[in-house]
C-alpha positions as CSV (number, residue, x, y, z in Angstrom):
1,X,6.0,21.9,12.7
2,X,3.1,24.3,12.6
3,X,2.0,25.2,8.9
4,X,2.5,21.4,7.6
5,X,0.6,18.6,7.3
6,X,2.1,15.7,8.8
7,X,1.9,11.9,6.4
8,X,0.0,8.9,8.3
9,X,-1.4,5.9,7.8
10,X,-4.5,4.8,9.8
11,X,-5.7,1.4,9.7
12,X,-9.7,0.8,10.6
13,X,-12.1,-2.0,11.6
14,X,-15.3,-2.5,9.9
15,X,-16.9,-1.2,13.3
16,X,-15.2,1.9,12.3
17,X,-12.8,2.2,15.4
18,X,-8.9,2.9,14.6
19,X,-6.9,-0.3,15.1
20,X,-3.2,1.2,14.1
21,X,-2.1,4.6,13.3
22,X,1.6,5.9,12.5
23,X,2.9,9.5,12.2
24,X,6.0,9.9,9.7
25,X,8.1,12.5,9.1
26,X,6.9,14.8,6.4
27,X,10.7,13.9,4.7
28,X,9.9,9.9,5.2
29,X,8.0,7.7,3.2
30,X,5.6,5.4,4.9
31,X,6.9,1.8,5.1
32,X,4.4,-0.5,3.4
33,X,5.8,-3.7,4.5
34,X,4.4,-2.5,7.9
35,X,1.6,-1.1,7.0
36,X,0.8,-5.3,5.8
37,X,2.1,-6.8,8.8
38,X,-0.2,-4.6,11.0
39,X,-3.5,-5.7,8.2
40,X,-2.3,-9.4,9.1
C-alpha cells in the first residue's frame, strides 16, 4: 500500500548481515513467540 509503512522484524548477526526478516500486515501484530524461535 503506497503511503504506509509496513511493521517488520529483522533479526541480525554480530557480523552485521540479516539472518531473518518478516513483513506483517500493518493490521497484524508481530508474533513474538517466533520472533524467539528464530533467536534460538
Amino acid at each position: 500500500m503506497e503511503g504506509f509503512s509496513e511493521r517488520a522484524n529483522v533479526i541480525v548477526n554480530e557480523d552485521g548481515k540479516v539472518m531473518w526478516i518478516k513483513v506483517y500486515d500493518i493490521h497484524q501484530l508481530p508474533d513474538v513467540e517466533e520472533v524467539i524461535r528464530q533467536l534460538r
